[in-house]
N, C-alpha and C positions, 0 to 999 in steps of 0.2 A: 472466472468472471461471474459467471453464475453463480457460486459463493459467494463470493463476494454482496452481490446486490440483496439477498438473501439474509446476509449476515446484517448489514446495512439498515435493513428496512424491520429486520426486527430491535437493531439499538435506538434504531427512533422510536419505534412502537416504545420501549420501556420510559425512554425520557420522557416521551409524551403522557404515556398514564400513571405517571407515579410523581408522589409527592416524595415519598423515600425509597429507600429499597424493600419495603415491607409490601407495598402500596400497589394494585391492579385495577383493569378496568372488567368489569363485568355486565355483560350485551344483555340489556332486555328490549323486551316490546316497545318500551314507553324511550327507548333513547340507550345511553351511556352512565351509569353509576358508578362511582370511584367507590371501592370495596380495598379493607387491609388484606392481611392472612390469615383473618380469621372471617372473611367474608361479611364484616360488620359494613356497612357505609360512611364515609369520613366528606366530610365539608372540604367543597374546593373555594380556594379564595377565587375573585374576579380577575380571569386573564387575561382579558384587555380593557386597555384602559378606557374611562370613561371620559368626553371632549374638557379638553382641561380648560377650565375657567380664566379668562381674558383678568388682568391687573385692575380695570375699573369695576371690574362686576366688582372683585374682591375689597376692593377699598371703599365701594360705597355701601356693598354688604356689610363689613367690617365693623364701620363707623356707626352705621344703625343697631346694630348688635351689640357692641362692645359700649353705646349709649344705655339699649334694655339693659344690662347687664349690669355697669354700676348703678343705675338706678333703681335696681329690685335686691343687689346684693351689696348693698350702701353701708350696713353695721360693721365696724371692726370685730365683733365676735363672731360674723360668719363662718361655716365651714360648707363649701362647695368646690365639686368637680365640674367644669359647664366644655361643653364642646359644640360649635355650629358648623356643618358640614357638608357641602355640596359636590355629584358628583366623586364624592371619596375623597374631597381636596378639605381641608380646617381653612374651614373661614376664620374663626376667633376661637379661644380655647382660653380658661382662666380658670386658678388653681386657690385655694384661701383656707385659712383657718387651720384649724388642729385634726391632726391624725388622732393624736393621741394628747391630751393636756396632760397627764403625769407624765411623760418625757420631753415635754414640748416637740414632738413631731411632728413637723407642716405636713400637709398633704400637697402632695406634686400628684403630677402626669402620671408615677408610677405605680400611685397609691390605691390598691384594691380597696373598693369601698362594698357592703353589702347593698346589691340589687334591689332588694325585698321583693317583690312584684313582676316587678320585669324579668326574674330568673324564667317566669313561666315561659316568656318569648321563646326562650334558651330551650326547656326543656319541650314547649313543643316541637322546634326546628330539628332536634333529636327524633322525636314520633314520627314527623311526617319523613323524614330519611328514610326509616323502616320499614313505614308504607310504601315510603317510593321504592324500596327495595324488595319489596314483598314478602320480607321477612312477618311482617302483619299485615293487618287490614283494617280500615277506618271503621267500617259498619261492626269487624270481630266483634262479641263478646267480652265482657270482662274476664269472667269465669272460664274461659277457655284458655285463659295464657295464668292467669294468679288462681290455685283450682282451688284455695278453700272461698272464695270471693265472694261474699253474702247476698248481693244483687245478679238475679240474673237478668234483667234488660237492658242494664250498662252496657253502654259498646264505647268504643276507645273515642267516638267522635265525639259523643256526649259529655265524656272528660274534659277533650280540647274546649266545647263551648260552651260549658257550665252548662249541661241539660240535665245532669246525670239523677238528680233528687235527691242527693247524698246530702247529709249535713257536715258542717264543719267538724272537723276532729276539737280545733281546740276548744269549741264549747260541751261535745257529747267526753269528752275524757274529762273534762272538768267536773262535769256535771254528777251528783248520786256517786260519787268514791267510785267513780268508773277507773281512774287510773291513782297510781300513786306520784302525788306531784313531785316527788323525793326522788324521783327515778327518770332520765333522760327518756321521752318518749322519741323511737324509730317508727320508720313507714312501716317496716312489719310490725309493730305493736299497734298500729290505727287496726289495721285487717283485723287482729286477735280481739282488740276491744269489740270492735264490729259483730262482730261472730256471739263472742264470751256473754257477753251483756244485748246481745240482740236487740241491736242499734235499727230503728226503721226510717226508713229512708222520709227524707222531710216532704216530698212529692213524689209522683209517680214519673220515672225516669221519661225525657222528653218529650214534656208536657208545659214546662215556664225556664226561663231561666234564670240560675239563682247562682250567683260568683260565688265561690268557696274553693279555698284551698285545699280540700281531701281530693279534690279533681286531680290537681296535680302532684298532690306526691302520689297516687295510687300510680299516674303516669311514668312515677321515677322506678317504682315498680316493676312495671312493664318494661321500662329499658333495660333492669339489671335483668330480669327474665332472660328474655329475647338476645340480649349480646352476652348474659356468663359475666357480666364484669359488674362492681358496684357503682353505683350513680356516677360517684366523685367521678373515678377510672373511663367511665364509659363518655361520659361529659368531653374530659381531656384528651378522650385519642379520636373521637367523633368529631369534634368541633375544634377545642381551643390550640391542641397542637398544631394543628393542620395550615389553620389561618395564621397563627404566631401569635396567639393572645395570650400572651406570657407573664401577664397581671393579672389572669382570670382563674380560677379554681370556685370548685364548691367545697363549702367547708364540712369538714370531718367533724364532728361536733368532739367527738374523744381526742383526737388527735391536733386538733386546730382551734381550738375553743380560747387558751392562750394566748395565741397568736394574733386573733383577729383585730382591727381596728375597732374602737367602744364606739358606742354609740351614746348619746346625750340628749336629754331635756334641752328645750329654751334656754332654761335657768342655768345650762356648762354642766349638773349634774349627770354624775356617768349612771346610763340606763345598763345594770347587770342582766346573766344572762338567765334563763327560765327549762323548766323544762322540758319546752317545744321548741327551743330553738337547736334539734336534734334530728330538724324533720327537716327532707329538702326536697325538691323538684318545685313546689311550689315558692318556694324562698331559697336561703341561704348560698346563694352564688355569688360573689364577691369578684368586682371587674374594676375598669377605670373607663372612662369617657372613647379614650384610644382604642382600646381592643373592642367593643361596643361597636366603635365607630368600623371595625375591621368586620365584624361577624356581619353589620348591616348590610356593606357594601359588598359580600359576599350574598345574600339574597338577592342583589338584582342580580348577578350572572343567570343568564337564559338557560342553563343547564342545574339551576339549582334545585328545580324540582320537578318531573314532568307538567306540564301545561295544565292539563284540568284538574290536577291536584293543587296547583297553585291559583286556581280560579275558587278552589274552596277555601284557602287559605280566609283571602279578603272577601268573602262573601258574609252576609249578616245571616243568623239562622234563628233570631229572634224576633218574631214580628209579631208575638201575642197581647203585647204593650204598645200604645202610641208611645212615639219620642223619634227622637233623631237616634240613640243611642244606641250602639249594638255591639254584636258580640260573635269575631270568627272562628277560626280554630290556633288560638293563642295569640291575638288580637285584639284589642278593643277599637273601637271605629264610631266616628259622629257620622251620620247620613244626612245630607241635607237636599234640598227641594232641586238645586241646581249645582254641578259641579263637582270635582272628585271629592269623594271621603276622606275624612282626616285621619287617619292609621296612628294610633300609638296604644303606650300601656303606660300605667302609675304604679307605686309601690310605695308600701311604706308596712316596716315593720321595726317595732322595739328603738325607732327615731330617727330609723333610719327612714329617708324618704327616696324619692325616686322616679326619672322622668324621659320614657325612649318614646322619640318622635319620628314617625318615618313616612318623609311624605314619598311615594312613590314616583307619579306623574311628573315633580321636579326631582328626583334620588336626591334630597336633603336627607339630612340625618341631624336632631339636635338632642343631644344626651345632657341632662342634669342629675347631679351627684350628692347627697349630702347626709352625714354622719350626726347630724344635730337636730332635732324633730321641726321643721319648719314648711309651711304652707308654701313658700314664694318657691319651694320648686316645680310645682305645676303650672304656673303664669308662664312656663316657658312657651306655652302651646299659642300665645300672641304672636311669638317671631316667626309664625309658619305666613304670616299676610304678606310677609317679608320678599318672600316666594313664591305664592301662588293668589288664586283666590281663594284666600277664606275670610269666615267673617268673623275674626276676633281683630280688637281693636289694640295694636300697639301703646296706646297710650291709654288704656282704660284703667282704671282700677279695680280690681277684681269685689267680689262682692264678699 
């Protein structure tokens, strides 16, 4: 009998901490972390559910939504992924235009579209994992995990919130025959240029803050470090398997370069590809609305990252500037005089643009998609009044 209860209580232990049979829980200070067997940290989806939304919220949600919605995305040449979503429930979701114009491929629900911007969200939520695992450390050094690293006052926070005084890669390899544009630039080739041609940092590291994209791929960096696996690999067994977001990958630029959905001008013409579209953590992650809408509603679970690491998440750490505007650790955020902050991020690269909303205080989520170079996917940030208090006007015209 004793056996028995023995045996018992350790087959619940296994069902309980595992996503698969690879899958463990590993006990710290700070709580419970889901670790594979290779002791990396993997994203748990949300396991209970959140108060399911009543028929009239959603029908009068619905109807104001799916109004914004053909009135900003009114052209028959659009191409957009739009998802609104509260709670983890789809208020409205709408699909339009071309995957691809040389094969006439619609773009559906199923359609991985390039993030641009928004990848960062992604590859922070990987960083702070390892922090919460203490596989790293926010304050570490650069130079202590990547060892030929040419700055040493970089620390991994200063990545997450644009402190770090780096400048962009794609203008320092452009610039003076620093790189060969004839040749696919990788994250290790940013480091080599950095080093080779003795790149100085455009500020003194957190000191202002100044958004750039070497923040984040040096981050993708540290992930392949830190886990043994490369970005793509480490992305998909951290985050995207785990949740089910099985439209998501980062693309291999040698491998996947083919394959990807084009991207396009205004004018339908196809925007090709360059030689920095070869760099990822800061770009090249490729999702749909769906799986987006899966990874968000996966940060409100209370186990998603201990407490006061998640209190730095959405914290501003730029106040050297008057504005509302600021900047967390893979975050952007409006601050205003009264009332919650408005949480998102924008993206846009090579036409592709890009729009994650997340209002926390209500768990909305509203994700905008689009393969074709156009501004109206950031007016999404209206539909949040929809929701909460904030002060963008539904019916305003943007400036």
């Amino acid at each position: 009998m004793k056996f028995k209860n023995i045996r018992y209580i350790f087959l619940s232990y296994c069902l309980i901490a595992t996503f698969s049979s690879c899958s463990k829980q590993e006990k710290t200070e700070d709580g419970v972390i889901k670790v594979n067997e290779k002791g990396i940290p993997v994203m748990q989806p949300l396991q209970e559910a959140l108060p399911e939304l009543s028929a009239a919220f959603i029908k009068e949600k619905k109807y104001a939504v799916s109004m914004f919605f053909e009135k900003t995305w009114s052209e028959k040449n659009d191409n957009v992924s739009f998802l609104v979503a509260k709670n983890g429930q789809i208020i409205y979701e709408n699909y339009m235009g071309f995957a691809n114009k040389r094969t006439d491929e619609q773009i559906t629900k199923d359609t991985p579209l390039h993030i641009a911007s928004v990848s960062k969200v992604l590859t922070a939520t990987a960083t702070l994992m390892l922090i919460d695992a203490h596989k790293i450390k926010l304050d570490q050094k650069v130079n202590t995990i990547i060892k030929n690293f040419p700055y040493p006052d970089v620390t991994v926070q200063t990545l997450l919130n644009h402190r770090s005084g780096m400048k962009n890669y794609a203008y320092f390899t452009y610039e003076n025959n620093n790189w060969d544009k004839k040749v696919t630039l990788t994250n290790e080739d940013i480091i080599k240029v950095m080093v080779d041609k003795e790149i100085p940092l455009e500020s003194k590291s957190d000191t202002r803050f100044s958004y750039c994209n070497t923040n984040y791929a040096v981050l993708a960096l540290i992930i392949e470090k830190v886990t043994g696996m490369k970005f793509p690999e480490a992305m998909k067994e951290m985050i995207f398997t785990p949740l089910g977001m099985t439209n998501t990958y980062v693309c291999d630029f040698k491998k996947d370069h083919e394959n990807i959905v084009p991207s396009y001008k205004g004018n339908n013409v196809e925007i090709g590809t360059d030689y920095l579209d070869g760099v990822y953590g800061d770009k090249n992650i490729y999702s749909t609305p769906r799986d987006l809408l899966k990874f968000d509603t996966a940060r409100f679970a209370p186990f998603f990252l201990n407490p006061e690491l998640l209190k730095k998440v959405y914290k501003g750490y730029s106040y050297e500037s008057k504005g509302q505007k600021n900047y967390g650790l893979g975050i952007r955020m409006v601050e205003f005089e009264e009332g919650e902050p408005f949480f998102f991020h924008n993206g846009w690269w090579h036409g592709n643009t890009s729009s994650f909303i997340n209002l926390r205080k209500e768990k909305v989520t509203i994700i905008t998609l689009s393969n074709k170079y156009t501004k109206k996917t950031y007016q999404s940030k209206k539909l949040a009044s929809l929701f909460g208090d904030y002060p963008f006007k539904l019916n305003e015209t943007d400036e």
